[in-house]
C-alpha positions as CSV (number, residue, x, y, z in Angstrom):
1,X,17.2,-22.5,-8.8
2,X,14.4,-21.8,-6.4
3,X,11.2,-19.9,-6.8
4,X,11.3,-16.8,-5.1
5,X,9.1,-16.2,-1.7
6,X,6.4,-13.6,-1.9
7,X,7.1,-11.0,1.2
8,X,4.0,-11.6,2.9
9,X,4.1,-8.4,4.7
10,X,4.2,-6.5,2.1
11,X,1.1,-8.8,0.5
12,X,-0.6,-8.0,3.2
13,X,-0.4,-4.0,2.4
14,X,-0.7,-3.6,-0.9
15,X,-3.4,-5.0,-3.5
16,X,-2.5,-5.4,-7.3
17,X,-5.2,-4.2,-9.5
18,X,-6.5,-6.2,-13.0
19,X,-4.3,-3.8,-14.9
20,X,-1.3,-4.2,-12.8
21,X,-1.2,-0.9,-10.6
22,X,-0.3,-1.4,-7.0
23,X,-2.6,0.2,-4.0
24,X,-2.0,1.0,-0.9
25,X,-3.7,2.6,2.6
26,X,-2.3,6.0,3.3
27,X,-1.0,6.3,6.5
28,X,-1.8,8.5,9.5
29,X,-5.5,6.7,10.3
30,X,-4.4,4.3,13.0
31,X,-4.2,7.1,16.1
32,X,-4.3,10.5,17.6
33,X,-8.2,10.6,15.5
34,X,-9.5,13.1,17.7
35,X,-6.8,15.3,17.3
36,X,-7.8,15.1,13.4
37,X,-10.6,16.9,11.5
38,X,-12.9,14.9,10.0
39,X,-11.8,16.2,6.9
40,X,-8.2,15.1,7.3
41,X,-10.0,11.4,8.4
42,X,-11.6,10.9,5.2
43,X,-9.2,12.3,2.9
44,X,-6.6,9.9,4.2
45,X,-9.4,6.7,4.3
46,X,-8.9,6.1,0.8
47,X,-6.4,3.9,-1.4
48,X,-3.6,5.4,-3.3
49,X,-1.4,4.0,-5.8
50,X,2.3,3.3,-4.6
51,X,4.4,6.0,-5.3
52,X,6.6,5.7,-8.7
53,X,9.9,5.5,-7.5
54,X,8.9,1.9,-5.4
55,X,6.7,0.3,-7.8
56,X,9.8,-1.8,-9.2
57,X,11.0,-2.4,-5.4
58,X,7.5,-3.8,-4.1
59,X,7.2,-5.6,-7.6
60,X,10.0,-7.3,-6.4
61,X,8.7,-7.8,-3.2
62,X,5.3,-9.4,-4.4
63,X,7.0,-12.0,-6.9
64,X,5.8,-9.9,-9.7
């Protein structure tokens, strides 16, 4: 049987902490900035963990 192919776009998205917890980007940063506060802009520049329900999906996803 052959090894399973990591989804590379998905790799590309979201990064796999030492303990196991997957981050992502939040979305909402790439346009329309000036329409945005600047408060909205940094509350969405951080990472946030992927959301419960699709951990086991992007798991999948990531060969893990």
């Amino acid at each position: 049987m052959p090894k399973n192919k990591t989804h590379k776009g998905t790799a590309k998205r979201v990064k796999v902490t030492g303990s196991g917890k997957l981050l992502r980007q939040q979305t909402g940063l790439r346009h329309r900035l000036e329409v945005k506060s600047s408060k909205e802009t940094r509350d969405l520049s951080g990472v946030v963990p992927v959301n419960k329900a699709d951990v086991k999906r992007v798991k999948k996803l990531l060969g893990r």
